[in-house]
C-alpha positions in Angstrom: 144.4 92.3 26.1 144.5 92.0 22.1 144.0 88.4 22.6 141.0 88.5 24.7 139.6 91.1 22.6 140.2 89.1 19.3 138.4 86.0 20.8 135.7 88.0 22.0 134.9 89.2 18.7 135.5 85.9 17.0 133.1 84.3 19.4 130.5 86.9 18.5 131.1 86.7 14.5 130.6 82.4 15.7 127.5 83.1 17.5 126.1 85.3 14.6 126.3 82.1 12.5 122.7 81.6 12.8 121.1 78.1 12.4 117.9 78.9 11.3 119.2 81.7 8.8 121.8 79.3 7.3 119.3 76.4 7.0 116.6 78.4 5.7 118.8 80.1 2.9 119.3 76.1 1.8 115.7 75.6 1.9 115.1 79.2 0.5 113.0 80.3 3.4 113.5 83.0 5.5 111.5 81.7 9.2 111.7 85.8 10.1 108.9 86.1 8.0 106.9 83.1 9.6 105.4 82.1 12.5 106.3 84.2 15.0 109.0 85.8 13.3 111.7 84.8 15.5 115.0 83.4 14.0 114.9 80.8 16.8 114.5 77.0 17.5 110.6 76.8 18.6 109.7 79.1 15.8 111.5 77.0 13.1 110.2 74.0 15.1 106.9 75.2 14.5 107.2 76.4 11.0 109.7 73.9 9.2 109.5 71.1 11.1 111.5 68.7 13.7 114.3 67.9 11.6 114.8 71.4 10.4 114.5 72.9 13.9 116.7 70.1 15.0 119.8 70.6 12.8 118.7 74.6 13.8 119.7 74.0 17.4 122.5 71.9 16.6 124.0 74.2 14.5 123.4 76.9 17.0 124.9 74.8 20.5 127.4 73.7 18.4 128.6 77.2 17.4 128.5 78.5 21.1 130.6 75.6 22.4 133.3 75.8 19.7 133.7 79.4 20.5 133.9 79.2 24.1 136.0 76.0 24.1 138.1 76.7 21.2 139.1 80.4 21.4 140.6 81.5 24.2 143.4 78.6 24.1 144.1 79.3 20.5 144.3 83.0 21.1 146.3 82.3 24.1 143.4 84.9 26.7 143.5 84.2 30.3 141.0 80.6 30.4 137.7 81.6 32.6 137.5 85.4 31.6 138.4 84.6 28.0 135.7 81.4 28.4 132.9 84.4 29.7 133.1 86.6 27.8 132.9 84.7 24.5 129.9 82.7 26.1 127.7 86.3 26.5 129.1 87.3 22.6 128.5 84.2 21.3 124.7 84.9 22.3 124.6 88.4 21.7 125.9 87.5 18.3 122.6 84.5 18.0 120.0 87.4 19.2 122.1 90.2 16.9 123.7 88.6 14.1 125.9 90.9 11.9 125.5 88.5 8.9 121.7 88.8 9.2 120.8 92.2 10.0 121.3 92.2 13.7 118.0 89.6 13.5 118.4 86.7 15.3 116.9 84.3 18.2 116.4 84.7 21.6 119.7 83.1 22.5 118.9 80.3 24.9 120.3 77.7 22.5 123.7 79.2 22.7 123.7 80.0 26.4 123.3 76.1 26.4 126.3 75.4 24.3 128.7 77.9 26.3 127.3 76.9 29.9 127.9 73.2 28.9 131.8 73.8 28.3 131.9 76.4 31.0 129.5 75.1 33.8 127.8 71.9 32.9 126.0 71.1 35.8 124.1 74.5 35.6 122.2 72.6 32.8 120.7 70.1 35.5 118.7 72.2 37.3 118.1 75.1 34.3 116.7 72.0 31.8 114.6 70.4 34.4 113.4 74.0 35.5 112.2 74.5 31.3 110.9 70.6 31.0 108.6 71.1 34.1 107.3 74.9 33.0 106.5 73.6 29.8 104.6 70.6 30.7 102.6 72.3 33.1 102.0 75.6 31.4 102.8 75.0 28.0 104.5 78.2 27.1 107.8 78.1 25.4 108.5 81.4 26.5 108.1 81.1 30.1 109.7 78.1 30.5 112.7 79.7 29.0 112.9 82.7 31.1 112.6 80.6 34.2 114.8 78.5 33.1 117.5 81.4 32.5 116.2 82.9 35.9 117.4 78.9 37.8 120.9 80.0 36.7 121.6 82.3 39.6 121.0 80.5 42.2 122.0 77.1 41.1 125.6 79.1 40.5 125.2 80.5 44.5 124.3 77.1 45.7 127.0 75.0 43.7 129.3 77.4 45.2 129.9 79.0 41.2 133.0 81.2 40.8 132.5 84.8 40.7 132.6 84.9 36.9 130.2 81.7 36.8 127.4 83.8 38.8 127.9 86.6 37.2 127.3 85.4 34.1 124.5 83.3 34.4 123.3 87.1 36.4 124.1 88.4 32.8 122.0 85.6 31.2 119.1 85.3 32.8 118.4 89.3 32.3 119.3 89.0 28.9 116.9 86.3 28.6 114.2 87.8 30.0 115.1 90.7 27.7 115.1 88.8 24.5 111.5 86.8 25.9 110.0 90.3 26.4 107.5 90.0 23.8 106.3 86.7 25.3 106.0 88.1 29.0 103.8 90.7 27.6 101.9 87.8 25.9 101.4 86.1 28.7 100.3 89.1 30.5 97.5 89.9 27.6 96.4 85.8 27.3 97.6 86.0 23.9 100.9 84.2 23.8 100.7 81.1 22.4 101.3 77.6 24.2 102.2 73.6 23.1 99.0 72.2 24.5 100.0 68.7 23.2 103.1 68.7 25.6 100.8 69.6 28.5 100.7 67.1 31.4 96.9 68.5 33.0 95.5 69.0 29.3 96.4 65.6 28.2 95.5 64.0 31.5 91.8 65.7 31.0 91.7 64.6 27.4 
């Protein structure tokens, strides 16, 4: 038990290692204080830049998939419990990191990392739910939550184990959760969208 505890909170202390944060003190910007305000990838895409936001999510999937496949054989913790539960702290550490004031991103960058060592073939059917969102809507947001929301029953229909679906349950609420302030965006016609990326606008253009 004090071995699945430990990597649990290692994971989380991983997952708190925010990209944006750690690039942006090299840069000496803090992106919480731009944009959007958000500590994630589309908000440092749109305020720093492609190769900032890239070395952002990087940093970010990179962190998530170390912790989930790393820890629990180190620490010895029984493999697929061990493997979900630092997955869900490695992004509750990216949304509430403890080295930057519990402000972070939205998390969907780590759920990435953490599916693609636990599940990878959830990532089919969750990425081409996001790419086709976002070129017909052109909302980041949206296309995020939906694409958290595909995990459930892409686990049921791939025949996930227990622990699988309940985590990408876990993840697609806490998704939603962390995308709240875009739903109610969307619901006022005031969230903002990448019209460039959008298949009917440019068509019409």
């Amino acid at each position: 038990m004090f071995d699945l505890f430990a990597a649990v909170i290692i994971a989380y202390l991983m997952g708190s290692l925010s990209g944006s944060l750690i690039l942006g003190r090299l840069r000496r910007v803090d992106i919480r204080k731009l944009g959007s305000g958000n500590a994630g990838g589309t908000n440092a895409l749109r305020t720093q830049g492609v190769w900032f936001a890239l070395g952002v999510v990087v940093i970010d999937l990179g962190n998530a998939m170390l912790a989930v496949a790393l820890l629990p054989g180190w620490l010895g913790a029984e493999p697929e419990t061990a493997r979900i539960l630092c997955a869900f702290a490695a992004v509750l550490g990216h949304c509430y990191p403890v080295w930057h004031g519990f402000r972070g991103g939205k998390g969907a960058a780590t759920a990435v990392g953490a599916l693609a060592v636990i599940q990878p073939w959830l990532l089919l059917p969750m990425l081409a739910t996001w790419v086709i969102v976002l070129v017909l809507s052109g909302y980041v947001g949206l296309a995020t939550v939906l694409a958290g929301l595909s995990l459930v029953p892409a686990a049921l229909f791939m025949n996930g184990s227990p622990g699988v679906i309940a985590l990408c349950v876990v993840l697609a609420v806490f998704m939603a959760f962390t995308h709240r302030a875009n739903l109610a965006r969307l619901k006022a016609n005031t969230e903002n969208r990448f019209e460039r990326i959008m298949l009917f606008r440019r068509a019409k253009e």
